[in-house]
PARO-115808 format. One record per residue (C-alpha): residue number from 1; x, y, z. Coordinates in Angstrom, 2 decimals, padded with zeros to 5 digits. Each point is the difference from the previous one (the first is absolute). Layout:
<rs>
NUM X Y Z
...
</rs>
This chain:
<rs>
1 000.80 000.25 044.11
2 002.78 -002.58 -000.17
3 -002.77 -002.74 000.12
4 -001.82 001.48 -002.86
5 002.83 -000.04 -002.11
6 001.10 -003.48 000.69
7 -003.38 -001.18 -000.77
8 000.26 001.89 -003.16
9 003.32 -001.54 -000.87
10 -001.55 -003.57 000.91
11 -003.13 000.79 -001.82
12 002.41 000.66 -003.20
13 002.09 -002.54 000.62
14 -003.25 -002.75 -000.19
15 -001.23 001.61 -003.05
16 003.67 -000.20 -001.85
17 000.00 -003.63 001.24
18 -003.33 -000.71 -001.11
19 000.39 000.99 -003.21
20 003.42 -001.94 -000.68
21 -002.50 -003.21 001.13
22 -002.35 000.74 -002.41
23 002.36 000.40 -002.71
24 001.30 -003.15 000.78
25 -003.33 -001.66 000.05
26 -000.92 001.55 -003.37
27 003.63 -001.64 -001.43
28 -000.18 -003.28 001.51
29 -003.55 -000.28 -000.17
30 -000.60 000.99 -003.68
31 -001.07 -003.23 -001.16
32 -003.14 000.51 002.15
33 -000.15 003.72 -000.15
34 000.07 000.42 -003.66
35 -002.92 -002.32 -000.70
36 -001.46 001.88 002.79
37 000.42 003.50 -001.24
38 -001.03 -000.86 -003.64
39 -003.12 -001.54 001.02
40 -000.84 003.49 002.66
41 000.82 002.10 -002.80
42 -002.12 -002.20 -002.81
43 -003.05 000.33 002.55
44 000.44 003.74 000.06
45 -000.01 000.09 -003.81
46 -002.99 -002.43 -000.22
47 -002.52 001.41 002.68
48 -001.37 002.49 -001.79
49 -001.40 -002.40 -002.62
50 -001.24 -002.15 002.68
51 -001.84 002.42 001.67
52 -001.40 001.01 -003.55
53 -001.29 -003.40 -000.16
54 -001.61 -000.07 003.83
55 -001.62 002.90 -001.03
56 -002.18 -001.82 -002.62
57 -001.25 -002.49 002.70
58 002.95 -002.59 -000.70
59 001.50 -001.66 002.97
60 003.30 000.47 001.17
61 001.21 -003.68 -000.57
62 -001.01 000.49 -003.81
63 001.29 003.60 -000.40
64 003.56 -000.80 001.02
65 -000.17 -003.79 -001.92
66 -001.84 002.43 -003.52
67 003.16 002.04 000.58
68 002.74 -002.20 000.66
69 -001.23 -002.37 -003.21
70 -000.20 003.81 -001.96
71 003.39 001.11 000.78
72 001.79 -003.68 -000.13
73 -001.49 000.05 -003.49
74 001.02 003.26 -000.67
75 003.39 -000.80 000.83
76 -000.15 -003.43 -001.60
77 -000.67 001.09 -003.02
78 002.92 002.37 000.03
79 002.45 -002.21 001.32
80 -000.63 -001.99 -002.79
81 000.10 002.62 -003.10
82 003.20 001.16 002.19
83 001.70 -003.64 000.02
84 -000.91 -000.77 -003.77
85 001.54 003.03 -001.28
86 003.21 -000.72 002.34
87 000.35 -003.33 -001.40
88 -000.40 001.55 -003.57
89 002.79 002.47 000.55
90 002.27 -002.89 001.35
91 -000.81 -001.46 -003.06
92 001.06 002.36 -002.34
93 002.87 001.64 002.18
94 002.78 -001.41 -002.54
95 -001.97 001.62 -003.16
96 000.88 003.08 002.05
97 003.51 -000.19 -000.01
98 001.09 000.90 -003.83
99 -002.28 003.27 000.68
100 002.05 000.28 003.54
101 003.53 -000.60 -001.78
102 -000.84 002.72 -002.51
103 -000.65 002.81 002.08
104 002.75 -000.86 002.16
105 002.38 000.07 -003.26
106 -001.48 003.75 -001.08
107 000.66 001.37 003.46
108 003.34 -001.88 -000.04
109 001.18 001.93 -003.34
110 003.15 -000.90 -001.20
111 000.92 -001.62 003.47
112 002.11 002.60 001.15
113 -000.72 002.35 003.42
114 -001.23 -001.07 003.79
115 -002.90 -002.33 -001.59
116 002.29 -001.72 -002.56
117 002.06 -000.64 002.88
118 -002.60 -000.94 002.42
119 -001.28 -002.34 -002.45
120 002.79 -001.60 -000.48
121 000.53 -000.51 003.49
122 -003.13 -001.46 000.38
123 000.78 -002.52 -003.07
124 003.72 -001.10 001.51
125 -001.84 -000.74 003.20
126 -002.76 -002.40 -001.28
127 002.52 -001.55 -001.57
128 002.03 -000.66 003.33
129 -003.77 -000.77 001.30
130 -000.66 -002.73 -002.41
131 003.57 -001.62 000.41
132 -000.67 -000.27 003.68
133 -002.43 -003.89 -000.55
134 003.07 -001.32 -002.15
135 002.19 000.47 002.83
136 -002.16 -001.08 003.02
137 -000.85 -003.42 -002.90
138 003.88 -000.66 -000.15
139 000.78 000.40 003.75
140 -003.09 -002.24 000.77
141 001.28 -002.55 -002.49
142 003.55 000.41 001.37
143 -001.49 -000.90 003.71
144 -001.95 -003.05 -001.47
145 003.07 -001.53 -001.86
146 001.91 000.59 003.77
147 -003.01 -001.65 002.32
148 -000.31 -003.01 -002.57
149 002.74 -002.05 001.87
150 -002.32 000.88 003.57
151 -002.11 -002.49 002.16
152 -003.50 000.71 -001.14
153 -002.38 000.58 003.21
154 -003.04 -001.84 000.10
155 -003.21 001.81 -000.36
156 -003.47 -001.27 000.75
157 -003.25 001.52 -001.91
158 -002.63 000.20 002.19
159 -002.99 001.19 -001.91
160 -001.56 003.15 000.73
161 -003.38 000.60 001.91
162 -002.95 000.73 -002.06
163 -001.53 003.28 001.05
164 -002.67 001.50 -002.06
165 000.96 003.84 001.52
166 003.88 -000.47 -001.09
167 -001.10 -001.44 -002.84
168 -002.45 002.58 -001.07
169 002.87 002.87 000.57
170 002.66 -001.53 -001.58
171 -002.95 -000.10 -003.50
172 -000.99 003.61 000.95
173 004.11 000.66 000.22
174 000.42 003.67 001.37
175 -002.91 001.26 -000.64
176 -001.32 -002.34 003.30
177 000.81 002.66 002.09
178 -002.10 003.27 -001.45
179 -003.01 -002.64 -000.47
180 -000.24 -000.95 003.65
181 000.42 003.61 001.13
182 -003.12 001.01 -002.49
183 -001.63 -002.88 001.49
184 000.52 001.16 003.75
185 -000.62 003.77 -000.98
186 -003.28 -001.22 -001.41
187 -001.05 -001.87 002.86
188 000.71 003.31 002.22
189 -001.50 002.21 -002.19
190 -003.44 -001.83 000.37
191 000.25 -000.25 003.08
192 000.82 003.96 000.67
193 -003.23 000.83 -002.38
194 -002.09 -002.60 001.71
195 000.73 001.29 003.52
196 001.50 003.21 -000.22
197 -002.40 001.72 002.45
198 000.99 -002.70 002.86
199 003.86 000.30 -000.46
200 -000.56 004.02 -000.21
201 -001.71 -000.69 003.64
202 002.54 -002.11 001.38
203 002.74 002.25 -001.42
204 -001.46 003.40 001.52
205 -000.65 -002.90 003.40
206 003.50 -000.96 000.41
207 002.07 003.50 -001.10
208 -002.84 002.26 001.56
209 -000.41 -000.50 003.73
210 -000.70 003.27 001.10
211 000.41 001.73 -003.12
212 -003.24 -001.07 -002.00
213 -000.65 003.02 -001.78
214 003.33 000.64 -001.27
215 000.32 -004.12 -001.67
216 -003.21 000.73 -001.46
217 000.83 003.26 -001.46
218 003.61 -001.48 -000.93
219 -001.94 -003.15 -001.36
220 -002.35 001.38 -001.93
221 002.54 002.88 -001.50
222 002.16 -002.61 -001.02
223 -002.43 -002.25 -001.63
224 -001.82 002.93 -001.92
225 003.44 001.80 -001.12
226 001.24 -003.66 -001.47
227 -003.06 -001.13 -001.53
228 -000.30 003.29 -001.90
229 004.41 000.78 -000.97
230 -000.43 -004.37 -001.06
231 -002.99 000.03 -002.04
232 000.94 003.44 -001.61
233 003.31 -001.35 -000.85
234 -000.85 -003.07 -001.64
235 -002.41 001.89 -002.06
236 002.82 002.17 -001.12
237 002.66 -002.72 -000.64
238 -002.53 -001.84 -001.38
239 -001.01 002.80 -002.49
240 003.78 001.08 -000.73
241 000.77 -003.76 -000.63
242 -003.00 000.22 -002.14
243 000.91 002.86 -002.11
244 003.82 -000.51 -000.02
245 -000.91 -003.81 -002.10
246 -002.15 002.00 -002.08
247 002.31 002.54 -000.94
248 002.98 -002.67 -000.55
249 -002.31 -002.10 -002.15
250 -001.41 003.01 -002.05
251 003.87 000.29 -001.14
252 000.57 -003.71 -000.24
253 002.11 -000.89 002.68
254 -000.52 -004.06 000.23
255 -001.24 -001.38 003.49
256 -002.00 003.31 001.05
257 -002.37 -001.98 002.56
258 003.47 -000.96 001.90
259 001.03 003.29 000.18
260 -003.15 001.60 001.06
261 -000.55 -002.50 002.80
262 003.52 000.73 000.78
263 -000.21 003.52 000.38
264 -003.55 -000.44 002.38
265 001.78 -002.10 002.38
266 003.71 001.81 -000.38
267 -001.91 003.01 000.96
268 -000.71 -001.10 003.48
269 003.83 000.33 001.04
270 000.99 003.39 000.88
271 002.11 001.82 -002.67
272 002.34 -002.90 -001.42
273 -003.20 -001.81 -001.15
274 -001.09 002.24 -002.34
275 003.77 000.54 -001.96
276 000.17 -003.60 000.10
277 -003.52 -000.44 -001.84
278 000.89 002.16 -002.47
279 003.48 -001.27 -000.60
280 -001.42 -003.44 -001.08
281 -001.92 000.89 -003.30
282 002.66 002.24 -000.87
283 002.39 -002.60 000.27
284 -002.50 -002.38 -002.16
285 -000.45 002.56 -002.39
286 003.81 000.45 -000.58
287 000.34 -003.97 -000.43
288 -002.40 -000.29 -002.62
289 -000.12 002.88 -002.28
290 002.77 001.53 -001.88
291 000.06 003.46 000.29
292 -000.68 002.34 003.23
293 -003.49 001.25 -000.83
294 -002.09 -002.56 002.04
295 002.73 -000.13 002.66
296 -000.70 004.10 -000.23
297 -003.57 -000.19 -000.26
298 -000.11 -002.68 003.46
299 001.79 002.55 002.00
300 -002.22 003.04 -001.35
301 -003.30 -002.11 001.50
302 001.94 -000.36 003.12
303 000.78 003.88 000.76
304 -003.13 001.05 -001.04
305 -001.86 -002.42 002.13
306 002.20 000.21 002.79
307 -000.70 003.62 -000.23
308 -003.75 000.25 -000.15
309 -000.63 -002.98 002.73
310 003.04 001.20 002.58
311 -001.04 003.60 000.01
312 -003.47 000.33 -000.99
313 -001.92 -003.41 000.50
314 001.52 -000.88 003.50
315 000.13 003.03 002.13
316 -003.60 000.63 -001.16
317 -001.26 -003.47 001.05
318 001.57 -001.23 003.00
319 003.65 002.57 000.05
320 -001.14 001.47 003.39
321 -001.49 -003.03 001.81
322 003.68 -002.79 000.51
323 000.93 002.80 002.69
324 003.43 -001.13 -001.20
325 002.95 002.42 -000.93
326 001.81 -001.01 -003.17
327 003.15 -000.34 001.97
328 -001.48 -002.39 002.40
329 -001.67 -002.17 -003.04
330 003.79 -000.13 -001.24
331 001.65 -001.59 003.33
332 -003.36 -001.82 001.01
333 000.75 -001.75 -003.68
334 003.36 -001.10 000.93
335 -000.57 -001.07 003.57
336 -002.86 -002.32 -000.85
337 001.92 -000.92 -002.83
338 002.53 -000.59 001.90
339 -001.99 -002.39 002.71
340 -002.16 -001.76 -002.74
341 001.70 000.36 -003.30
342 -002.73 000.39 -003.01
343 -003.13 -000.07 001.77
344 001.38 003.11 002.66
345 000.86 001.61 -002.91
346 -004.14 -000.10 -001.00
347 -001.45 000.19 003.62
348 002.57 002.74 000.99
349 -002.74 002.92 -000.41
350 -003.01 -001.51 001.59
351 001.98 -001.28 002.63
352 001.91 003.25 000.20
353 -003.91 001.77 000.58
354 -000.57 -002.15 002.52
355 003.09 001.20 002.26
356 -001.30 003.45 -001.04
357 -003.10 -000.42 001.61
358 000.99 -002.14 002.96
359 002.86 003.68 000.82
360 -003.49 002.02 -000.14
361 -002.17 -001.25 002.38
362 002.70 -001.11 002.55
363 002.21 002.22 001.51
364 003.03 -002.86 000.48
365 -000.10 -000.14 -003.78
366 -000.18 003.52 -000.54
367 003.32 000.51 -001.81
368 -001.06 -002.93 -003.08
369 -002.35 002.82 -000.95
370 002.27 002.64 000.50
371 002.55 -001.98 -001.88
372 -001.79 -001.79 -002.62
373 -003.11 002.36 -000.23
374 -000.28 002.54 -002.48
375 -001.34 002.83 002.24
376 002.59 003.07 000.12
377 002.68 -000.89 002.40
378 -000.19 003.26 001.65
379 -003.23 002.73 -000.28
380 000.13 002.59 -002.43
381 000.45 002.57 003.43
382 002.64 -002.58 001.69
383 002.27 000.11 -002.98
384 -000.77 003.68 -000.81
385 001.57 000.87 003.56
386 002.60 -002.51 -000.63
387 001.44 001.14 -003.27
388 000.10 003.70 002.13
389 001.66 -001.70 002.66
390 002.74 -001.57 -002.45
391 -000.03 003.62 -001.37
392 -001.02 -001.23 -003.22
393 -001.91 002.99 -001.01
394 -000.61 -000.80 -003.69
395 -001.65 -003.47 000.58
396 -002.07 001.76 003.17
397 -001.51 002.18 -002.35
398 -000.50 -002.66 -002.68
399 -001.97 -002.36 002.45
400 -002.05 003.09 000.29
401 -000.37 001.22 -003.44
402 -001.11 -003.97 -000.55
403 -002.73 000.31 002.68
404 -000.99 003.57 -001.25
405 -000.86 -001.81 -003.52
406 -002.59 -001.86 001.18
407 -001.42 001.74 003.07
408 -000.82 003.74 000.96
409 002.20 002.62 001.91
410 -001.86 -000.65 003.18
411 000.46 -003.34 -000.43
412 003.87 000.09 -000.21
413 000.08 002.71 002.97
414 -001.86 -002.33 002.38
415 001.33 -003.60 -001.21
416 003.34 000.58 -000.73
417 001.45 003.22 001.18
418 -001.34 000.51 003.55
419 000.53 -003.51 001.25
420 003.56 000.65 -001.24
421 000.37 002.63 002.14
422 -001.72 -000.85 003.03
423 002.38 -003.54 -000.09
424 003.17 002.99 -000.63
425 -001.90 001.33 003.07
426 000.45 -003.15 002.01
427 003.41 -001.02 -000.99
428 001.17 003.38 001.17
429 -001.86 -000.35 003.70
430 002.11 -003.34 000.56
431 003.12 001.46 -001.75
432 000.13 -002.04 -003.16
433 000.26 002.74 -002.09
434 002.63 002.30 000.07
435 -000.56 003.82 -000.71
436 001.50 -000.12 -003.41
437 -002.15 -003.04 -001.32
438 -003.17 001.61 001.50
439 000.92 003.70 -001.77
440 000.99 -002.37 -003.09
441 -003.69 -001.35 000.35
442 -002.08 003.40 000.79
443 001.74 002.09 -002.90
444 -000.19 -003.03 -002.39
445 -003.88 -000.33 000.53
446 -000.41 004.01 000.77
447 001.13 000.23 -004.01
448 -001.95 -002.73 -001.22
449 -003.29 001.68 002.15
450 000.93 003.75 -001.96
451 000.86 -002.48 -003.40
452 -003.92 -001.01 -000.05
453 -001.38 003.24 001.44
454 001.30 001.88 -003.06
455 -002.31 -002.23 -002.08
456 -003.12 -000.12 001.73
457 -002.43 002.31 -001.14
458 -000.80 002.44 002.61
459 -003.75 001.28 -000.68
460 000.27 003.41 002.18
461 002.59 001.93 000.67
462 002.43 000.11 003.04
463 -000.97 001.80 002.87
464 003.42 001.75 -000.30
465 -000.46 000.95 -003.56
466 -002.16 001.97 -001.78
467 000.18 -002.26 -003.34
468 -002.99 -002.16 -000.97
469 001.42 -003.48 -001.37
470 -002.96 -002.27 -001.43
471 000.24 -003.88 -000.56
472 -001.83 -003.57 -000.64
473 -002.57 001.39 003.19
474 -000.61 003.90 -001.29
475 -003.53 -001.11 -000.54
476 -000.79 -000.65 003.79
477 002.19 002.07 002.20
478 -001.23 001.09 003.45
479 -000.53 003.58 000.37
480 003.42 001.98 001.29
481 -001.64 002.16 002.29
482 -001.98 -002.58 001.62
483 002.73 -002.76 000.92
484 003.85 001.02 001.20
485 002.24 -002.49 001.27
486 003.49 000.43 001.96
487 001.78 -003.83 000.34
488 001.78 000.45 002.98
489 003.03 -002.97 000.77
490 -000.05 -001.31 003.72
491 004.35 -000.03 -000.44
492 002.48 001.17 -002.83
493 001.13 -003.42 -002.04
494 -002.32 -002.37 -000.92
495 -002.82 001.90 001.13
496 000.99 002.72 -001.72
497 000.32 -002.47 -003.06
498 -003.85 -001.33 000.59
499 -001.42 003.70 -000.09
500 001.52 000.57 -003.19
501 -001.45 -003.61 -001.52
502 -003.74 001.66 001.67
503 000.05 003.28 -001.34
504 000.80 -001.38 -003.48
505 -003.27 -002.33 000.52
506 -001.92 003.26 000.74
507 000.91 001.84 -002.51
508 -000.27 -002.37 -002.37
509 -003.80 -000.96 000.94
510 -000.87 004.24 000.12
511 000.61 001.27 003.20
512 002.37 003.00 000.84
513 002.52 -001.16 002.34
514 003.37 000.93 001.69
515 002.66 -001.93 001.71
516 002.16 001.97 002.30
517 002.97 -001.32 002.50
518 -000.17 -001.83 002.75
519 000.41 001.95 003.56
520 -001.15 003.53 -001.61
521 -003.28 000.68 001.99
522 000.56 003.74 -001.11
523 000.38 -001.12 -003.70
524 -002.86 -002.28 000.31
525 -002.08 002.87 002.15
526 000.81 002.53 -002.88
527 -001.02 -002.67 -002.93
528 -003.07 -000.82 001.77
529 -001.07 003.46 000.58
530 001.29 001.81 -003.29
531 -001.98 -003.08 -002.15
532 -003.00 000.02 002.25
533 001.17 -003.90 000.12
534 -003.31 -001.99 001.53
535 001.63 -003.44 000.26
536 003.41 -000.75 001.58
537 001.61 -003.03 -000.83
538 002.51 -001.84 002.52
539 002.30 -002.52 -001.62
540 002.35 -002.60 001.69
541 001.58 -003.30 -000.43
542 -000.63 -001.94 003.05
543 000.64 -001.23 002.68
544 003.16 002.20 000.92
545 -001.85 003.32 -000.71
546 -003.59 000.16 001.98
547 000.94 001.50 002.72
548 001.24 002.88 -002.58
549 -003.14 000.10 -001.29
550 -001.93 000.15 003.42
551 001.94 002.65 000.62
552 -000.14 002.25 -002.78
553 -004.10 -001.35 -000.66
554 -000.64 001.51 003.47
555 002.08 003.56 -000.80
556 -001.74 -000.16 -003.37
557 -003.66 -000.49 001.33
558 000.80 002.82 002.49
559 001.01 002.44 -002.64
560 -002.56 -000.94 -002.74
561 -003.11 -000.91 002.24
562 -002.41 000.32 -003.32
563 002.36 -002.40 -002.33
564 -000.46 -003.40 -000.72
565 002.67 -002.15 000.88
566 000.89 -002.85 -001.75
567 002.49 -002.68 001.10
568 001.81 -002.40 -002.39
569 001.60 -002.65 002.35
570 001.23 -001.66 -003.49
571 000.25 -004.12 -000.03
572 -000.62 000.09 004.29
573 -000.65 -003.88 000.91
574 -003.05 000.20 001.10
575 -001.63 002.26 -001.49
576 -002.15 003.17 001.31
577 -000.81 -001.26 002.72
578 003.81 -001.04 001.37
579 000.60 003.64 -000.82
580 -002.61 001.64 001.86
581 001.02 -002.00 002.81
582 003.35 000.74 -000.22
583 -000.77 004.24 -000.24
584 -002.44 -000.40 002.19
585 -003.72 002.12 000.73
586 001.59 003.46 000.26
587 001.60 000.00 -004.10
588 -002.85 001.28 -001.85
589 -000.46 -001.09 -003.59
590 -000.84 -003.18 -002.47
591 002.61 -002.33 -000.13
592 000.98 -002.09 -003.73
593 002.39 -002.74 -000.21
594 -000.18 -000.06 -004.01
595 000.38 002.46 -002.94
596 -003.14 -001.37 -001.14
597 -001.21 001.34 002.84
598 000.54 003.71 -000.60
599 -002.17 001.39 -003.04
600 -003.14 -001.82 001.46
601 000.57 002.08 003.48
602 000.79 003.17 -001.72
603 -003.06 -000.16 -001.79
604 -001.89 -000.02 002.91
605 001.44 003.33 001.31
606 -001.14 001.35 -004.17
607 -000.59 -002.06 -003.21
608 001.35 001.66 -002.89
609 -002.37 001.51 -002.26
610 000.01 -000.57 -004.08
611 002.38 003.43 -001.62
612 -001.43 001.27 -002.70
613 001.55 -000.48 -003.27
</rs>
């Protein structure tokens, strides 16, 4: 045991180590691994339309070289509508300021208050600003007149070496560095298209030894997940950039190709993107025209675009299939952002997907998808049982109410309720439950189980009543007389609790049946016998309680030789067959795991016939 756990420590230890070494890698190493990712993520984007283009008999040299000349142009063409309207706005930036200066004067009134203040703030300290050259001109003077009595130094020239690549950046000035990265990016990009099926292979090669299924299944997960969320989301940014220029020009706001192509590729960083694409024409149309209205009219296009695309558009095309929470999108934005500035900021989510997928298929990684995923951090019966446990009874009975909404009765009794209490079961046996948390838990879902059971319709009436209650299944109820049921509990608690939940289920379907208390053999002898009951139905929460029910199935079976016994064994791993083993040859009776179980085994013993109306 104290091995295991130091392996486990040392196993934890590598994997916390590990992953401070790759983070390092990814910092140091961005000048390779951004070029890198870009071009991965391009060739995800692009496939599709190169396998559209295989598909009509075209090689895959051509395909990829039709595509890559297709979307260079594409992007060509924008980049250079983009750049001409940026140099036009540069142009006329000072026709802007008169417009600028007048709004600033009707918000700053009569100049009196916090902005009249702050303004003038702002004014004293460009002055201080602009006085700062004369000074640093006078002191520089001042040193000159002081080192004009100094030895000179001699200083030889030597003429500088011609290079045509120093050269050629110091003509392309700062914008050298972007071009060679498109360049390399380009060059990987082919490549990945050209021979994506031979780096898949030596991927799933060199992380797969011994686990070949599981790369391949990881492999082609990831690819299919990102080729879809990618190409779905350009389409969309590409249509919202699309409509969002439309709407700007339709109310004249100048330079609406910018600001569409601005909002497309804004929209590709999570959450601050999409402010900041909207802030820009605002901005423009508050420079140029005097009143509010456009300014208004900008912001209007905005909401209701941002509205339709964010909550109609996207969860309808591709909402379900990043496998991303939102929270996770959020810090996944800053940390790439963080490691490689701009371009994290726009690979953050695909990347992000990938971690999401690498945390599902290997069991090391299992808490990225637990972490990042957006899968319900616990199951709806997991948190039921926990929100009992933190004797939060309100919330317990909302996760249920939630669940009811959208599923049946049966449903919520055998997915939420009873694994709750067979894991109260189970904390109890190794004493991690204390009495008052587990009577907190049984009398919490014991109201909640007589909460529903007052409205479900029951379709006969109770075998201990004499009133005739019809619902939603009057028009096919079995016939009283033919089909009597007593639910007998294997132990008070829980099972007691599950006998309840099954008697509800009969009644509801059209059968006459009784619950009684667990123990009574000469309550359930009189039941049985006053009702003429012909099926007797053993309930119990395993595995604490079978050898309760072996018992009581053999006293039963003794007493009631012409009965059918039934045994619910409810959730038993295993299934039938671990419970037959475990209750062994001499237990008469069928044995169900499931309350789906139930009404198909009952209607073998009598189907119920149609009532007349």
């Amino acid at each position: 045991m104290v091995r295991t756990r130091e392996i486990s420590a040392s196993s934890k230890s590598l994997t916390i180590i590990a992953f401070v070494l790759a983070i390092a890698a990814l910092y140091f190493g961005r000048t390779v691994f951004i070029p890198l990712a870009l071009a991965l993520v391009l060739s995800f984007l692009l496939t599709p339309f190169v396998n559209l283009l295989e598909r009509i008999r075209l090689q895959r040299a051509p395909s990829v070289i039709v595509v890559m000349v297709l979307a260079l142009a594409l992007l060509g063409l924008a980049t250079w509508g983009v750049a001409g309207q940026l140099v036009e706005i540069m142009a006329h930036m000072p026709d802007y300021k008169e417009n600028l200066d007048a709004k600033i004067q009707s918000l700053h009134g009569a100049g009196s208050g916090n902005l009249g203040k702050a303004t003038a703030s702002v004014q004293q300290l460009n002055k201080e600003l602009a006085a700062v050259p004369n000074r640093i001109a006078n002191q520089t003077e001042t040193g000159k007149q002081a080192g004009r009595n100094a030895r000179p130094l001699p200083v030889q020239v030597a003429p500088p070496a011609s290079n045509l690549v120093q050269e050629l950046g110091a003509l392309l000035g700062p914008l050298s560095g972007p071009i060679e990265t498109a360049i390399i990016v380009i060059i990987f990009t082919m490549f990945m298209l050209v021979k994506r099926e031979d780096l898949r292979n030596r991927a799933i090669r060199l992380a797969g030894r011994g686990h070949l299924s599981l790369m391949t299944q990881a492999f082609d997960d990831a690819s299919r997940r990102l080729s879809r969320y990618l190409l779905l989301q350009c389409l969309v940014n590409a249509g919202y950039g699309l409509l969002f220029g439309l709407g700007l020009f339709l109310i004249g706001v100048p330079h609406a190709l910018l600001w569409g192509c601005v909002a497309a590729v804004f929209r590709f960083i999570p959450y601050v993107g999409t402010l900041a694409a909207a802030f820009l024409p605002i901005a423009m149309a508050v420079a140029v025209f005097p009143g509010w209205r456009q300014a208004a009219l900008a912001f209007g296009i905005f909401v209701v675009l941002e509205l339709i695309v964010s909550n109609l558009v996207e969860p309808l095309l591709y909402g379900s299939h990043t496998g991303i929470s939102s929270i996770a999108i959020l810090v996944a934005a800053v940390f790439w952002a963080t490691l490689w500035g701009p371009v994290g900021l726009i690979l953050s989510t695909p990347l992000t997907v990938c971690l999401v997928v690498l945390g599902r298929y290997f069991p090391q990684l299992r808490f990225l998808e637990v972490v990042l995923g957006d899968e319900p951090a616990l199951p709806p019966d997991q948190l039921f049982y926990q929100r009992l446990v933190a004797m939060d009874q309100e919330e317990a009975t909302s996760i249920a109410e939630k669940y009811l909404k959208e599923n049946q009765v049966q449903n919520l009794y055998e997915s939420i309720i009873i694994p709750a209490l067979k894991m109260a079961e189970q904390d109890c046996y190794v004493d991690a439950l204390d009495d008052a948390t587990k009577d907190f838990v049984q009398r919490s879902v014991a109201e909640l189980i007589e909460d529903i059971g007052d409205r479900l319709p029951e379709t006969v009436p109770r075998a201990d009543s004499g009133e005739s209650q019809t619902g939603r299944n009057s028009s096919y109820a079995p016939d009283t007389s033919q089909v009597t049921i007593v639910c007998v509990p294997a132990r008070a608690g829980s099972d007691e609790l599950a006998t309840i939940m099954l008697a509800q289920l009969l009644r509801n379907a059209g059968y006459r049946a009784m619950e009684v208390n667990a123990g009574a053999i000469k309550e359930i002898s009189t039941e049985a016998s006053r009702d003429h009951a012909n099926v007797i139905f053993l309930s119990c929460l395993p595995p604490f309680a079978t050898s309760s029910v072996r018992s009581l199935c053999k006293r039963l079976a003794a007493a009631f030789p012409q009965r059918t016994i039934i045994i619910g064994l409810w959730h038993l791993d295993g299934g039938a067959e671990a419970g037959r083993e475990r209750l062994g040859a001499n237990c008469p009776g069928e044995i169900l795991t499931q309350f789906s179980e139930v009404l198909a085994e009952v209607q073998k013993v009598a189907v119920p016939q149609e009532r007349c109306a």
